[in-house]
C-alpha positions in Angstrom: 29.2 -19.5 21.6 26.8 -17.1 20.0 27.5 -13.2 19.2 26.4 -10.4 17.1 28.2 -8.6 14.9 27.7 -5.1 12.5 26.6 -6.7 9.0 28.8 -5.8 6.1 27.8 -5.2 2.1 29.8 -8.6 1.6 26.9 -10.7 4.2 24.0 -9.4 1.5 23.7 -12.6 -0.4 23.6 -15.1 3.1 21.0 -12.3 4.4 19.4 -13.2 1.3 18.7 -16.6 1.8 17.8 -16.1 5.0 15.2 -14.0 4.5 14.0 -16.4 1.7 14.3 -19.2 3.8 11.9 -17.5 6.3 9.4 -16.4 4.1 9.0 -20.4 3.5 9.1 -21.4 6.5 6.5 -18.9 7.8 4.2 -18.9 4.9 5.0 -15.3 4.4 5.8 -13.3 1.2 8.1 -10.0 3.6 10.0 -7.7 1.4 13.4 -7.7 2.0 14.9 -3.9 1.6 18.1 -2.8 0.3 20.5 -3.0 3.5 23.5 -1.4 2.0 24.4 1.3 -1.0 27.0 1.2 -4.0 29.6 2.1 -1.6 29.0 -0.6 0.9 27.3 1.3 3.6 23.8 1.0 5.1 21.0 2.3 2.6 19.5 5.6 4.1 16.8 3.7 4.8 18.3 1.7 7.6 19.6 2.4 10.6 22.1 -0.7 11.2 22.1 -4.2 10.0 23.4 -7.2 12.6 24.5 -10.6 12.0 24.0 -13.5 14.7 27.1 -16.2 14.6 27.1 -19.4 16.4 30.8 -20.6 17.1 31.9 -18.0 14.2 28.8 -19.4 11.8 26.3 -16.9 11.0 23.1 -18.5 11.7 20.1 -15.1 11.2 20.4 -11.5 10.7 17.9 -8.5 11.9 18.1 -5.0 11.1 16.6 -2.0 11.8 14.5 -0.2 9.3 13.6 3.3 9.2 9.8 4.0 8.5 8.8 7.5 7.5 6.0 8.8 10.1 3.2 11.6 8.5 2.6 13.7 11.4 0.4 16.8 10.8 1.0 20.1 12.2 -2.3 22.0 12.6 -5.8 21.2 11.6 -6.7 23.2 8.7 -9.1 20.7 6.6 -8.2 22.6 3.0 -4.3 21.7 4.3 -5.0 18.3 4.8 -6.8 17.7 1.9 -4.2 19.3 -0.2 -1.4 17.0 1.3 -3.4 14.1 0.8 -3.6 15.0 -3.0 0.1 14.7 -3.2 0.8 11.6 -1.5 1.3 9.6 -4.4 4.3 12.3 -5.4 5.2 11.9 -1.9 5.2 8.0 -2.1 7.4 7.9 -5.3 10.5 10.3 -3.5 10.2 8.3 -0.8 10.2 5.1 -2.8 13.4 6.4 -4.3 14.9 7.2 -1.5 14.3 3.0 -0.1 11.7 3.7 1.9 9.3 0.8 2.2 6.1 2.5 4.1 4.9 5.3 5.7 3.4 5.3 9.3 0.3 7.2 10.2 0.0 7.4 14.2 -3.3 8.8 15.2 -5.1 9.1 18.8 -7.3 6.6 18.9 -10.3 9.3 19.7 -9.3 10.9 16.7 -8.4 8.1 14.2 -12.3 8.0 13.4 -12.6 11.6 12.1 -9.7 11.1 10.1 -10.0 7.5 8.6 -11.6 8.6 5.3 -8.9 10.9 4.2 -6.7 8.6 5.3 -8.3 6.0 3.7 -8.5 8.2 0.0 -4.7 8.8 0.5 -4.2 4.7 0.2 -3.0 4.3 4.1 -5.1 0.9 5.8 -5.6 0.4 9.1 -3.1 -2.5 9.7 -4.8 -5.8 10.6 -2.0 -8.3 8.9 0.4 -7.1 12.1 0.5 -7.2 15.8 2.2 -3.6 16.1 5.4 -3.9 19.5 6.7 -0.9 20.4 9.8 0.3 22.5 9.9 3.2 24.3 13.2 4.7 23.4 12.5 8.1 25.0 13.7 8.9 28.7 11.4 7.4 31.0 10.3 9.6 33.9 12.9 9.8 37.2 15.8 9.4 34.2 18.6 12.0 33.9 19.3 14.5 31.1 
């Protein structure tokens, strides 16, 4: 029988090896985040951490990361040029904080314009990824 179950602080060294054991396997070199704080509880930087047990065994464990997004406010190029100036600041509170990445979501009629600055601020245009998304939003004809 197979279930899922909230991961606890006390799972961090099995979590370990398997995320070690799948970076082998999949020829991959994947940072593996903090999951949990001092006091035993997830890291601000995740939202919740599962384990998968086969007949009571745990046999894999996922998470869910939370990714800072930059999402701009206005179009002012002086702005824009002045935030990109302090990304690197930006970058090391955020490192602090756990924080893996940022996310930069652009229109794709847009992401042209912009790719220069974005590039100058350090962000790539992600190539090594095939990006899934789910919709978490209500979908149309769904109540409030």
């Amino acid at each position: 029988m197979t279930s899922i179950r909230v991961a606890k602080a006390s799972d961090w060294p099995l979590i370990r090896q398997f995320h070690r054991e799948q970076n082998l396997l999949q020829g991959t070199n994947y940072a593996l985040p903090r999951l949990f704080d001092a006091h035993g509880k997830f890291a601000p930087n995740i939202a919740m951490a599962f384990m998968v047990e086969r007949n009571g065994r745990p046999v894999q464990s996922f998470y869910f990361e939370l990714v800072p997004e930059v999402c701009f406010a206005g179009c002012d190029p002086r702005a824009t040029a002045y935030a990109r100036r302090e990304i690197d600041r930006i970058a090391f509170g955020l490192r602090a904080m756990g924080f893996t990445g940022i996310n930069c979501k652009v229109p794709e009629h847009v992401a042209e314009s912009i790719r220069t600055p974005l590039e100058h601020a350090g962000f790539d245009e992600e190539t090594k990824l095939v990006h899934f998304f789910k919709d978490l939003r209500l979908e149309e004809g769904d109540k409030q």
